[in-house]
C-alpha positions in Angstrom: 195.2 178.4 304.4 194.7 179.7 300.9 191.1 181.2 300.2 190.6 181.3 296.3 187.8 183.8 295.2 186.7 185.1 291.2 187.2 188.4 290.4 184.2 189.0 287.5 185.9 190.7 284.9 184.7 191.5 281.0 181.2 189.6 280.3 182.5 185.9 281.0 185.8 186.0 282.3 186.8 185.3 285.6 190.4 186.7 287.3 191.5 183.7 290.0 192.3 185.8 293.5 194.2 183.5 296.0 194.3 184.8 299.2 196.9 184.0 302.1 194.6 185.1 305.0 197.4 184.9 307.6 199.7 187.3 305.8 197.4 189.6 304.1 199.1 188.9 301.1 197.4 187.5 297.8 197.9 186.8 293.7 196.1 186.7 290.8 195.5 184.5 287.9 195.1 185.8 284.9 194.0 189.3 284.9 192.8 190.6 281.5 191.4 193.9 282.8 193.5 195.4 285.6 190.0 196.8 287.1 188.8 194.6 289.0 191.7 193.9 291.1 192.6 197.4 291.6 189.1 197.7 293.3 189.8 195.0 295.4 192.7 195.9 297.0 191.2 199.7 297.3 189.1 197.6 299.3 191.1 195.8 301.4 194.3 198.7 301.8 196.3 195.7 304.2 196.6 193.4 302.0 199.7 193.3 299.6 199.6 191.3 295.8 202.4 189.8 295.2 202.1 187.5 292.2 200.8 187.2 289.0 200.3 183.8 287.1 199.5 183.8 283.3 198.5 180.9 281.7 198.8 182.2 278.3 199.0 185.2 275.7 195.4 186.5 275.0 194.3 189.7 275.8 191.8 188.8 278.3 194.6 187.1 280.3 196.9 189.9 279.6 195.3 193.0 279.8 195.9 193.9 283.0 199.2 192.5 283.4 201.5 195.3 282.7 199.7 198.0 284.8 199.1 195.5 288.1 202.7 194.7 288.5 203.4 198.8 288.1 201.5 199.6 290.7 202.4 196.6 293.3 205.6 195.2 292.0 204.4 192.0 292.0 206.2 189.3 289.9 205.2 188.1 286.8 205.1 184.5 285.8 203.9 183.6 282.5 205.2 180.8 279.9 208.3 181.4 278.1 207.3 180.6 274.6 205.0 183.0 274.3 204.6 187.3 274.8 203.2 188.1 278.0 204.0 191.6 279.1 206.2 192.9 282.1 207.2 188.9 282.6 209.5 188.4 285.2 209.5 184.8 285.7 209.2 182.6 282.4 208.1 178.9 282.5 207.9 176.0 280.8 206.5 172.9 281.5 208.4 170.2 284.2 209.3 173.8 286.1 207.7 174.8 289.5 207.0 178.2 290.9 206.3 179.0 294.2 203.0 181.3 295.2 202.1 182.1 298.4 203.8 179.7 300.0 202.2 176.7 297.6 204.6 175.1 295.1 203.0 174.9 291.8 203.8 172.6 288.9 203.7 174.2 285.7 202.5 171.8 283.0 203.1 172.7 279.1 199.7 172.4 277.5 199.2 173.2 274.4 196.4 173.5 271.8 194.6 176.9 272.4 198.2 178.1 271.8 200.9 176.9 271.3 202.8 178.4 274.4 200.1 178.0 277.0 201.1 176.7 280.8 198.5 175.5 283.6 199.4 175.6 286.6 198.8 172.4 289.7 199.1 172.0 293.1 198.5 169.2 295.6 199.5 171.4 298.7 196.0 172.6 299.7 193.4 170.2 301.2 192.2 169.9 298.0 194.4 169.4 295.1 194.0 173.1 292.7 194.4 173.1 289.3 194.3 176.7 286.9 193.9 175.5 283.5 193.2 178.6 281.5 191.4 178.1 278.3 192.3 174.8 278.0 190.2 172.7 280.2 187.3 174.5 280.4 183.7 173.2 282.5 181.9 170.4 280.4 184.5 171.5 277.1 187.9 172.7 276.4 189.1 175.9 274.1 189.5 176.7 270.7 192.6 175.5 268.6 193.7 179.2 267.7 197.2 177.4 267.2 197.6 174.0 268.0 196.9 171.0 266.5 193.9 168.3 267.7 196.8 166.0 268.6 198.3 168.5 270.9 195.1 169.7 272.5 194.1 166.3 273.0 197.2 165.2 274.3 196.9 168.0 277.2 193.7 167.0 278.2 194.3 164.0 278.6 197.0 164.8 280.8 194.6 167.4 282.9 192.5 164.6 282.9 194.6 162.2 284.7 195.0 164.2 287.7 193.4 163.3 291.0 190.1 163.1 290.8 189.1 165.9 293.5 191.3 168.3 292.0 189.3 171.5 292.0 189.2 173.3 288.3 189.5 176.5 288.1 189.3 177.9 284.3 189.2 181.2 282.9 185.7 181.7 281.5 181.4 181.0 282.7 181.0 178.8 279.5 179.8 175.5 282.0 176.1 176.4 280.4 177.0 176.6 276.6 179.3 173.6 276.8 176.8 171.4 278.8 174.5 171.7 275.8 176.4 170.6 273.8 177.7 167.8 275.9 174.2 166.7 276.1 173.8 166.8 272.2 176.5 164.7 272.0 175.4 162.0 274.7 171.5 162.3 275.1 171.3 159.5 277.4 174.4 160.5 280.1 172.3 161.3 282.9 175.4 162.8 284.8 175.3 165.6 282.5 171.8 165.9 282.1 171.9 166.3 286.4 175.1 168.8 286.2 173.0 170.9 283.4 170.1 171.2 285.5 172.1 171.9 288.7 174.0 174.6 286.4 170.9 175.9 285.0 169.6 176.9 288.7 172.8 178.4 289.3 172.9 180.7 287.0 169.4 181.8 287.2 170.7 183.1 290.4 173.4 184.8 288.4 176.0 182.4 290.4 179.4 180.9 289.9 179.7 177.4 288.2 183.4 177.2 289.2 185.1 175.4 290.3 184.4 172.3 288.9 186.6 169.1 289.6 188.1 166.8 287.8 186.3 163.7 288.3 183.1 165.6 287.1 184.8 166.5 283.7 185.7 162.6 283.1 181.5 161.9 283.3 180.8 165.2 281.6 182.9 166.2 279.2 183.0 164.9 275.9 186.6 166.2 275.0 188.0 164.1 277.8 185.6 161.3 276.7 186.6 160.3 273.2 187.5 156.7 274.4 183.7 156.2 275.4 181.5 154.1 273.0 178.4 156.6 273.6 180.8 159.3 272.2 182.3 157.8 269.3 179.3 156.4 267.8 177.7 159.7 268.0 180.7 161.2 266.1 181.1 158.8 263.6 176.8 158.9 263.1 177.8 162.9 262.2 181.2 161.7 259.7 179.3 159.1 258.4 182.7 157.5 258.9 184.4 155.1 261.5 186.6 157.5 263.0 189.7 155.2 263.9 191.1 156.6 267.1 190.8 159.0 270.1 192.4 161.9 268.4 190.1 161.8 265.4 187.0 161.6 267.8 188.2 164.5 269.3 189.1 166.4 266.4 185.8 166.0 264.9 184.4 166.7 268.2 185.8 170.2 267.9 184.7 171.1 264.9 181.4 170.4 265.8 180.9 172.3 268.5 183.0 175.5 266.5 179.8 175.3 264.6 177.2 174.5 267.5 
């Protein structure tokens, strides 16, 4: 049985702990700031870390890296098209790795950058999905590198995993991007429920992760660019009839850059 817990780190970011409660033994996800899971394991002396997942380059997923596999020797697996410090193990998409027991499939998304992996697995009671910063809650990251086409493209894949896969992204931006969600579909009652559900969560400065994927396909407008609602609202703001998905999407994005 895996437990899977967020390590708060920076002012948004969260560091994905899995726990393997029979063995004592656990991994991290992304850990941009060593700090947080040093104190944790100060806190729990019996446990032993022995894997690190990255899901891409960035400083708030790498931070950390470097000095946490140091200290514990635990491997690093990162993708292996982009830097990523101290990397033992490097991955590209249609590879697995195997955490804790779990085998994970390592799926080549990119868009936010060019290298960036997610990782999946269907080997827990619910299926698990670590998407980085490219699937976020209600929205998806920035293109720092990639194209619309590519991020896109990887959505769309994320998308079409089971439906009760549990998301687990990098960052609390499920407020911000509901917002805008609503701004781009007034009348979607499915996010106007999941914005007020959010909106009491974090008034009691609470988690809003994970979310699951069947959620994101009613919420989300990146992963929604086929829906009527969402494309006339897009091509009200071109003044234009934007003539497929990818357009939609890429206009999407540069709306919200500016929201």
């Amino acid at each position: 049985m895996i437990q899977i817990d967020a390590l708060p780190a920076f002012s948004d970011n969260y560091i994905w702990l899995l726990q393997d409660t029979a063995k004592r033994r656990c991994a991290v996800v992304d850990p941009g700031d060593a700090a947080p899971v040093r104190q944790w394991l100060r806190d729990h002396p019996q446990w032993t870390l022995e894997d690190i997942l990255v899901t891409h380059h960035h400083q708030d997923h790498v931070g950390g890296v470097e000095a946490l596999r140091n200290e514990t020797g635990a491997r690093v697996s990162g993708p292996a098209n982009e830097r990523i410090p101290a990397r033992d193990l490097a991955l590209a998409g249609g590879r697995q790795v195997t955490v804790l027991g779990l085998t994970f499939d390592v799926f080549a998304v990119p868009g936010h950058t060019l290298g960036h992996i997610a990782f999946y697995t269907a080997q827990t009671p619910t299926p698990v999905l670590f998407s980085g910063d490219t699937l976020f809650a209600a929205g998806c990251g920035r293109l720092f590198e990639g194209t619309p086409e590519q991020m896109h493209a990887s959505l769309e894949r994320l998308a079409a995993l089971p439906g009760n896969t549990q998301v687990y992204c990098a960052h609390e931006y499920t407020m911000s991007n509901l917002r805008f969600a609503q701004a781009v579909e007034p009348e979607n009652t499915d996010i106007a429920a999941r914005l007020a559900e959010v909106t009491r969560l974090r008034g009691e400065n609470r988690i809003t992760l994970p979310s699951t994927i069947a959620l994101e396909r009613l919420t989300n407008p990146f992963i929604r660019t086929s829906e009527t609602s969402v494309k006339q609202k897009v091509d009200e703001r071109e003044d234009a009839a934007l003539d497929s998905p990818n357009a939609v999407f890429a206009a999407l994005r540069r709306w919200k850059d500016r929201f």
